[in-house]
KOLLO-59187 format. One line per field, with one value per atom (N, C-alpha, C, CB): x, y, z; residue number from 1; residue in one letter. Coordinates in steps of 0.02 Angstrom, whole numbers, plus 50000, padded with zeros to 5 digits. Atoms other than C-alpha are relative to their C-alpha. Glycine has a CB too. Layout:
N
px: (X / ...)
py: (Y / ...)
pz: (Z / ...)
resi: (NUM / ...)
resn: (A / ...)
This chain:
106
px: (50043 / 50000 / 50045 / 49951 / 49989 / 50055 / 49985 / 49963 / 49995 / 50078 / 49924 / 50077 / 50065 / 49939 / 49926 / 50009 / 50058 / 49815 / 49994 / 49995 / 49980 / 49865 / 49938 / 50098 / 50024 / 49800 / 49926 / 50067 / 50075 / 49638 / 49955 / 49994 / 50019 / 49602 / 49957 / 50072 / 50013 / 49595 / 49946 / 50060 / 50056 / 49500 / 49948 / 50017 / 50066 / 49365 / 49964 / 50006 / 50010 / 49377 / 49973 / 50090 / 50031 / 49351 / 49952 / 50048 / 50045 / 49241 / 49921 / 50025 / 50092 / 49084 / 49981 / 50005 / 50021 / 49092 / 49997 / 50065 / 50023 / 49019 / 50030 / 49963 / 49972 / 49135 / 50067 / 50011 / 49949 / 49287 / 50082 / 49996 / 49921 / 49472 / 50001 / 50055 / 49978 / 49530 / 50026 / 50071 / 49960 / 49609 / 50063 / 50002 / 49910 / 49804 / 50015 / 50075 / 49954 / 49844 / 49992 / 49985 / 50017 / 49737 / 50029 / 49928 / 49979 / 49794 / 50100 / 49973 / 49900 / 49998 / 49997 / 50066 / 49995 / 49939 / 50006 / 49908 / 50041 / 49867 / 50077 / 49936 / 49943 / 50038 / 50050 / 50037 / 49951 / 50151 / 49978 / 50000 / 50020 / 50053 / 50022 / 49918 / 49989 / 50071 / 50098 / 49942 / 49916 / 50269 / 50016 / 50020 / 50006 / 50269 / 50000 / 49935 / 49995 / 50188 / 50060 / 49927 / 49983 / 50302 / 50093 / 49974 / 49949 / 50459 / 49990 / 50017 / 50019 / 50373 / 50024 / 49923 / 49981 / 50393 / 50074 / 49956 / 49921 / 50561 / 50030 / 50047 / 49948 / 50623 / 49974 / 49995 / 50017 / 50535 / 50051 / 49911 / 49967 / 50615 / 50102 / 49982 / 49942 / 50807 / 50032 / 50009 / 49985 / 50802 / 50008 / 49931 / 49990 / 50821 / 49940 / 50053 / 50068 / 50631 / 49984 / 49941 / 50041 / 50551 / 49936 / 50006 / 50044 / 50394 / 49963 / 50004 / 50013 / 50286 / 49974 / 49920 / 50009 / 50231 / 49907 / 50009 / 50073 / 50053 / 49987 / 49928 / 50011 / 50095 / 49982 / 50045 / 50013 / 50040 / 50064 / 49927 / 49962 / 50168 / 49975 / 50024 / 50017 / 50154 / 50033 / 50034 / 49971 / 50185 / 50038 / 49932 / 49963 / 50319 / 49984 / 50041 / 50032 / 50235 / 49943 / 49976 / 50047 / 50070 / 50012 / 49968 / 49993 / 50128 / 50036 / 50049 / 49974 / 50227 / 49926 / 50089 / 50053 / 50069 / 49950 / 49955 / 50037 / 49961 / 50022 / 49986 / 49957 / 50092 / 49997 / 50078 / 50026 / 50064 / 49937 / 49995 / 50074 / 49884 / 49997 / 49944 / 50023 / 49877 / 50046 / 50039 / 49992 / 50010 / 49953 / 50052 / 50040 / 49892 / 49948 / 49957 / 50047 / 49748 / 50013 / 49975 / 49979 / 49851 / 50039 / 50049 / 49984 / 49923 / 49933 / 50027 / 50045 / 49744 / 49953 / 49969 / 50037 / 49664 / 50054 / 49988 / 49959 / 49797 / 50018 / 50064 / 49988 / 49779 / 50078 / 49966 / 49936 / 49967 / 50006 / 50028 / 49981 / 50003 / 50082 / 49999 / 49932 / 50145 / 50035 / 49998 / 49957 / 50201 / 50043 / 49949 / 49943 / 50257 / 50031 / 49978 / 49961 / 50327 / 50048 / 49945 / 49941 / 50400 / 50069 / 49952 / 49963 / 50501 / 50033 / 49977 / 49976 / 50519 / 50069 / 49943 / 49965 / 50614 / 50063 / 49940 / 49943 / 50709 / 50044 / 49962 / 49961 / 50776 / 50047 / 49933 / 49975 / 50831 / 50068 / 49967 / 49948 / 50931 / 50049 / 49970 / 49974 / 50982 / 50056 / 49937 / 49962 / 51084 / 50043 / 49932 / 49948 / 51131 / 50027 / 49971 / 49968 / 51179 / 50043 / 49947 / 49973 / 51273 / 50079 / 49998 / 49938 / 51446 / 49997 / 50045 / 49995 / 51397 / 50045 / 49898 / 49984 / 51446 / 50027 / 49957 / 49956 / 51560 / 49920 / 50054 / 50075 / 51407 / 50033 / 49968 / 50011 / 51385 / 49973 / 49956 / 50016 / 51367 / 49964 / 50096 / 50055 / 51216 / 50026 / 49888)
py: (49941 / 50000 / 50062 / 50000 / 49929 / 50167 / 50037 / 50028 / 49960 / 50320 / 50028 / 50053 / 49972 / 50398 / 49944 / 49993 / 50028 / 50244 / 50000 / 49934 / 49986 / 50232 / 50072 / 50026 / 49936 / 50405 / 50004 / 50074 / 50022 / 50361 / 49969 / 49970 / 50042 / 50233 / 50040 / 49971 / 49972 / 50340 / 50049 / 50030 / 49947 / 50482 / 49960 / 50026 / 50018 / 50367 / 49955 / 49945 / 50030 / 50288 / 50089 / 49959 / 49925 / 50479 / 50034 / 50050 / 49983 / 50518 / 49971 / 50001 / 50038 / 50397 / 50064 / 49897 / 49955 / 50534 / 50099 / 49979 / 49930 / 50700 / 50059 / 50006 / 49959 / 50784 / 50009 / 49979 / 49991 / 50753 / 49977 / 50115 / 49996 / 50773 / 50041 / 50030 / 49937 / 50859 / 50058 / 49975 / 49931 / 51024 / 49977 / 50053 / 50037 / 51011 / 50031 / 50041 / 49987 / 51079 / 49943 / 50068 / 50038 / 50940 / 49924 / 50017 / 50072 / 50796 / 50022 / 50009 / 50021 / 50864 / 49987 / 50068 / 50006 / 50860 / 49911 / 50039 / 50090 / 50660 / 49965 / 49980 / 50033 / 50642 / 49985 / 50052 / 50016 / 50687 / 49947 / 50064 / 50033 / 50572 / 49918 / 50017 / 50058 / 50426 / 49985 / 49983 / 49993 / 50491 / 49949 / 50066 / 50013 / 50469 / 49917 / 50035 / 50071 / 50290 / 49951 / 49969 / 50053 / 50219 / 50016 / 50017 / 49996 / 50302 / 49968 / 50060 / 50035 / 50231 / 49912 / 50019 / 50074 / 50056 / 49982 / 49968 / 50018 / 50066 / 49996 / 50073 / 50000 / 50120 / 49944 / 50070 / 50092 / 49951 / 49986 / 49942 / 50061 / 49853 / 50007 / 50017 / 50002 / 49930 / 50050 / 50019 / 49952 / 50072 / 49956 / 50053 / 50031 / 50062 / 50009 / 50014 / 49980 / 50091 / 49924 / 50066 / 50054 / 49910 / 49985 / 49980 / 50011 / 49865 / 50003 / 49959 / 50001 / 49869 / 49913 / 50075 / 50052 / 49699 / 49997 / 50014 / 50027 / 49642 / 50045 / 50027 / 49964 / 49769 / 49976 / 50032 / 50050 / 49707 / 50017 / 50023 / 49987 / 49697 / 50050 / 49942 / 49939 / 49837 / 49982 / 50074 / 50024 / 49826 / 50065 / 49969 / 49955 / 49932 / 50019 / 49985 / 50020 / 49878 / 50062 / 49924 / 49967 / 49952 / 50083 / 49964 / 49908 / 50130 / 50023 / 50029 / 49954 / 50171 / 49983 / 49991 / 49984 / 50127 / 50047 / 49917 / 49943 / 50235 / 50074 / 50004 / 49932 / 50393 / 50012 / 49997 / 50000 / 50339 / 50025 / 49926 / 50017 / 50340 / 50085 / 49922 / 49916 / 50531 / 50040 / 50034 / 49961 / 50589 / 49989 / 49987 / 50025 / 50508 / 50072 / 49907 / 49938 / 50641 / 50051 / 50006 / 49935 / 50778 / 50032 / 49996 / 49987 / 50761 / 50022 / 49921 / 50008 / 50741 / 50072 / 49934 / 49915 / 50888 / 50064 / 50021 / 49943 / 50997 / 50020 / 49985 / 50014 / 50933 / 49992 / 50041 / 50019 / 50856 / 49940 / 49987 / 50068 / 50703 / 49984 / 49998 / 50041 / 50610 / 49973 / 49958 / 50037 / 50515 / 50053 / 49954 / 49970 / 50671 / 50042 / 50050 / 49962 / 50753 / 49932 / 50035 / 50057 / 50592 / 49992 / 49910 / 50018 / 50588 / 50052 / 49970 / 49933 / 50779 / 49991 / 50043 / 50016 / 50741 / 49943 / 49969 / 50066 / 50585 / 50041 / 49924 / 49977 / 50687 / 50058 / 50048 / 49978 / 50798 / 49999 / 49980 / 50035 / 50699 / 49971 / 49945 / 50057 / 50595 / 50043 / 49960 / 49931 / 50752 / 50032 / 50067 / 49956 / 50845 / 49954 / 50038 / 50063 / 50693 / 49955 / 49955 / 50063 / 50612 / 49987 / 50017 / 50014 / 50621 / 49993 / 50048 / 49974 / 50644 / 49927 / 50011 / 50083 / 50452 / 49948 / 49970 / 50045 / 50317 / 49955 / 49957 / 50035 / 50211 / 49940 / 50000 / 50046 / 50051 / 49948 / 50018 / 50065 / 49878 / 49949 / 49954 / 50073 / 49766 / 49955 / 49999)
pz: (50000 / 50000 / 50000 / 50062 / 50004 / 49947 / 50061 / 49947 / 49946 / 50074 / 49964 / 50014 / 50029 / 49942 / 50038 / 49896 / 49974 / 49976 / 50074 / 49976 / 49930 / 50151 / 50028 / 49998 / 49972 / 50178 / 49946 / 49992 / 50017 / 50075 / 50029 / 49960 / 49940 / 50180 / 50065 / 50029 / 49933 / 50326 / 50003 / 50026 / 50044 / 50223 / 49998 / 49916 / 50014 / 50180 / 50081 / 49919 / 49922 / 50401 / 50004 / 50062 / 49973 / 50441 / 49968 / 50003 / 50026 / 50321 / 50003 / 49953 / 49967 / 50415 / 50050 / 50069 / 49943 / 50545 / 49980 / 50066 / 50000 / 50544 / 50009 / 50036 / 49975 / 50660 / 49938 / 50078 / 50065 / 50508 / 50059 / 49954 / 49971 / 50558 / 50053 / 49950 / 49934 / 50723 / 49962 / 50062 / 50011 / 50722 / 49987 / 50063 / 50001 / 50659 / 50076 / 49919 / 49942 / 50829 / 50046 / 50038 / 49968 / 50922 / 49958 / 50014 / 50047 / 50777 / 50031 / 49867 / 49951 / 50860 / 50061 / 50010 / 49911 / 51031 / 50016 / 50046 / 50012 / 50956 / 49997 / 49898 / 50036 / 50879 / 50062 / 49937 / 49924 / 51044 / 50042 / 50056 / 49947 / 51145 / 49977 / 50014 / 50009 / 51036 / 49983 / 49941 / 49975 / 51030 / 50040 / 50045 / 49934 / 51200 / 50021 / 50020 / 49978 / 51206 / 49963 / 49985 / 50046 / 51081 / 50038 / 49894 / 49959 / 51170 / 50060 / 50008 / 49955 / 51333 / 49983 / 50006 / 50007 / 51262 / 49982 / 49946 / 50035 / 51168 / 50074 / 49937 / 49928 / 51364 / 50031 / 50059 / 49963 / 51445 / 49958 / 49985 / 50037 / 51301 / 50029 / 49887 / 50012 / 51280 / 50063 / 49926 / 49916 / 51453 / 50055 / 50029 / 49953 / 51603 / 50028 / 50032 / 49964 / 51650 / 49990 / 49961 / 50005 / 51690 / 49988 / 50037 / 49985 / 51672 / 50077 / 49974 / 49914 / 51832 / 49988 / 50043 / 49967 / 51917 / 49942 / 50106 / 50018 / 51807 / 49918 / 50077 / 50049 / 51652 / 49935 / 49995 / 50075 / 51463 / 49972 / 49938 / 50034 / 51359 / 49937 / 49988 / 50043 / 51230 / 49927 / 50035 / 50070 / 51034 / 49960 / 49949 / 50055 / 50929 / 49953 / 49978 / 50050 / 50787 / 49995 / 50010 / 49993 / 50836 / 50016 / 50046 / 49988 / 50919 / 49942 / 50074 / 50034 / 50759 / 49950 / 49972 / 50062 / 50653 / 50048 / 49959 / 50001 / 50779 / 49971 / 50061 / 50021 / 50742 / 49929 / 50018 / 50082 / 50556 / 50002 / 49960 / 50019 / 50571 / 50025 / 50050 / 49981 / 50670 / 49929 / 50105 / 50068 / 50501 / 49971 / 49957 / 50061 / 50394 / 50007 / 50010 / 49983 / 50476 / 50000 / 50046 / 49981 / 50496 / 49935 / 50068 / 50087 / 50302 / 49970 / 49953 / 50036 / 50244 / 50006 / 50018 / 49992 / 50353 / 49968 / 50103 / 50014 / 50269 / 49918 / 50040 / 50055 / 50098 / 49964 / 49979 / 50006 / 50096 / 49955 / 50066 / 50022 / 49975 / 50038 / 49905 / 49966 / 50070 / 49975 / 50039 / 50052 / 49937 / 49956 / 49949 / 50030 / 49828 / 50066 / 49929 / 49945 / 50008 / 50014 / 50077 / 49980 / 50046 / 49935 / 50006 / 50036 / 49876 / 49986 / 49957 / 49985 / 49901 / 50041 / 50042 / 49937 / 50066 / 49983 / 50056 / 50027 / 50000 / 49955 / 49949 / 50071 / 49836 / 50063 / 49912 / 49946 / 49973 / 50037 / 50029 / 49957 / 50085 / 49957 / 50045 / 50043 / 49960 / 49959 / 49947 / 50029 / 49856 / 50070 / 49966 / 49933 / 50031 / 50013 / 50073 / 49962 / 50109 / 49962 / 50027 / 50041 / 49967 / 50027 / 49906 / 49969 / 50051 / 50070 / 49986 / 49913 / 50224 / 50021 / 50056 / 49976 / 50254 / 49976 / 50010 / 50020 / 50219 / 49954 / 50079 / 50027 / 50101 / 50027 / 49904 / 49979 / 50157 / 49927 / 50058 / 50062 / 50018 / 50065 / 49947 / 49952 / 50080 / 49952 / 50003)
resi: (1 / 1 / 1 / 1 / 2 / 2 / 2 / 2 / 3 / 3 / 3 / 3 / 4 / 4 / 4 / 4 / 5 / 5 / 5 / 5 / 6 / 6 / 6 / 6 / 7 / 7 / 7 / 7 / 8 / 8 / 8 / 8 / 9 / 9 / 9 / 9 / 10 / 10 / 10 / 10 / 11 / 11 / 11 / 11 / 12 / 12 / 12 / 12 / 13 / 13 / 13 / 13 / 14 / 14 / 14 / 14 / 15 / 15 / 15 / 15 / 16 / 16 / 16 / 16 / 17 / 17 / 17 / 17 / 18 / 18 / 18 / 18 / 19 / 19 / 19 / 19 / 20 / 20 / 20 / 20 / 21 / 21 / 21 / 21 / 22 / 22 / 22 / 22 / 23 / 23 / 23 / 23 / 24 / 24 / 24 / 24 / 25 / 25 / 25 / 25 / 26 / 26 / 26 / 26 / 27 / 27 / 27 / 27 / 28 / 28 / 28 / 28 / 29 / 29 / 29 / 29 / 30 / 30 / 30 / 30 / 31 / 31 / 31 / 31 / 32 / 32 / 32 / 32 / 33 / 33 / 33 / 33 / 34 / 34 / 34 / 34 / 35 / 35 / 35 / 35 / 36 / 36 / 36 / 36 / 37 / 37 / 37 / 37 / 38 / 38 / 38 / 38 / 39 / 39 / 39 / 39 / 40 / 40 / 40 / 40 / 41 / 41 / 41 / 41 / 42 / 42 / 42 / 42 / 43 / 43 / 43 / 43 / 44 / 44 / 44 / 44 / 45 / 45 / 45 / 45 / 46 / 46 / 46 / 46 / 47 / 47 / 47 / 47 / 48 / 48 / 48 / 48 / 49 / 49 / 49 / 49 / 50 / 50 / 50 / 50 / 51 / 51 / 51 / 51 / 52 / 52 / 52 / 52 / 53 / 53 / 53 / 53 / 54 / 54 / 54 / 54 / 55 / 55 / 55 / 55 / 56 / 56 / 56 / 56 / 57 / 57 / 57 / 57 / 58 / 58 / 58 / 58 / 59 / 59 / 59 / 59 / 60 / 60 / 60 / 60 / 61 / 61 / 61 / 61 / 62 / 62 / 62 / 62 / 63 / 63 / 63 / 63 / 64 / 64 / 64 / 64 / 65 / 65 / 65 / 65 / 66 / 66 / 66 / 66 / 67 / 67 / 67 / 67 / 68 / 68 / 68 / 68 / 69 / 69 / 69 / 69 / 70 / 70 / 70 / 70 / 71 / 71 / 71 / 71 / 72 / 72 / 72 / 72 / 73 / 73 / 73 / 73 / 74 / 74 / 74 / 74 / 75 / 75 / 75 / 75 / 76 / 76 / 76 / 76 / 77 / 77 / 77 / 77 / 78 / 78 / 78 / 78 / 79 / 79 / 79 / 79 / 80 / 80 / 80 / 80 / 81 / 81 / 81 / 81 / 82 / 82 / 82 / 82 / 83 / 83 / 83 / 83 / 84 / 84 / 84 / 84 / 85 / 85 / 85 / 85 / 86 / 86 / 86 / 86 / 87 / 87 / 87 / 87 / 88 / 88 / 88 / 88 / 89 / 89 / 89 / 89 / 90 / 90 / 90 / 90 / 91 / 91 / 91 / 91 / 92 / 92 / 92 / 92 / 93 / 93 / 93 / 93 / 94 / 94 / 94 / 94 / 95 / 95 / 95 / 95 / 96 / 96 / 96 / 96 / 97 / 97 / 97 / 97 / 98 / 98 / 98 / 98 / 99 / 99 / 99 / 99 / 100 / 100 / 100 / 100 / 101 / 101 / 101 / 101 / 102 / 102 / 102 / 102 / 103 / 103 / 103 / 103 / 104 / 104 / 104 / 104 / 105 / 105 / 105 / 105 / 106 / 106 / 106 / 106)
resn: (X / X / X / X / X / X / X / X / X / X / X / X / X / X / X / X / X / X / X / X / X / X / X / X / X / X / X / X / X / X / X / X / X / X / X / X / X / X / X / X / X / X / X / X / X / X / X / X / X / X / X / X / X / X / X / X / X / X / X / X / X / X / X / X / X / X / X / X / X / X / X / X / X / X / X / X / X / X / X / X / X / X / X / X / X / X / X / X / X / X / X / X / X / X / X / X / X / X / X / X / X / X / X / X / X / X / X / X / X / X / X / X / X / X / X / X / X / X / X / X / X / X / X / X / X / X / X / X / X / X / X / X / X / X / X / X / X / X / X / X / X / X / X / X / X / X / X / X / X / X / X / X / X / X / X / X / X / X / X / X / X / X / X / X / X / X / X / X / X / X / X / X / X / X / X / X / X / X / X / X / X / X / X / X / X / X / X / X / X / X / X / X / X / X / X / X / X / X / X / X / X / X / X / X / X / X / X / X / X / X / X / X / X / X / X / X / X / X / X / X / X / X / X / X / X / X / X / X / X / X / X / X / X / X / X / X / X / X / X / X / X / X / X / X / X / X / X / X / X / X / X / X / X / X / X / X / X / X / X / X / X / X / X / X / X / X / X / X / X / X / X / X / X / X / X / X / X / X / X / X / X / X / X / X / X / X / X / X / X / X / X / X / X / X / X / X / X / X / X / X / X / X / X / X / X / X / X / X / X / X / X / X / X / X / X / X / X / X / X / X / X / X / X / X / X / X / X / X / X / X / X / X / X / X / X / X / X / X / X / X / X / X / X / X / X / X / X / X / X / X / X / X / X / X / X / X / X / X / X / X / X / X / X / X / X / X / X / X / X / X / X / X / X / X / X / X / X / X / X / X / X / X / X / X / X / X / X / X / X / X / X / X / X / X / X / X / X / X / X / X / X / X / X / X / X / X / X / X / X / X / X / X / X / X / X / X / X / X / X / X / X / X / X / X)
């Protein structure tokens, strides 16, 4: 799935409801929080923060697709395609960055 369908997807989930997309200030407030949980778990896993005594284990997986899922709303309420910003951003890096680093052979 494309970043374009991806964010269709979500357009046509938000589009059953009346109220629409949050505000972009309330879709960053959405975004920090799910930050937050997904830094929360990386520190259980690889920190020094433990779990408490009866906690669920938490998924990586899942908190970076919620943080996907609040861009997805916060591209869409703003009328952003992600796919040409994403290739924007790549052409980018990819030119500035072309010496920055010893390259690497996979």
């Amino acid at each position: 799935m494309s970043l374009r369908e991806a964010q269709q997807t979500v357009d046509r989930w938000i589009g059953q409801y009346k109220e629409g997309y949050f505000p972009p200030l309330t879709n960053l407030a959405r975004l920090t929080e799910e930050v937050g949980e997904l830094a929360r778990e990386l520190n259980h896993r690889f920190g020094e923060k433990t779990k408490k005594p009866g906690e669920a284990d938490g998924s990586v997986a899942m908190e970076l697709a919620d943080i996907l899922f609040v861009v997805f709303c916060l591209a869409n309420s703003q009328g952003i395609d992600l796919d040409a910003a994403f290739a924007e951003m790549m052409r980018k890096v990819t030119s500035r960055d072309a010496d920055r680093w010893t390259k690497k052979v996979r």
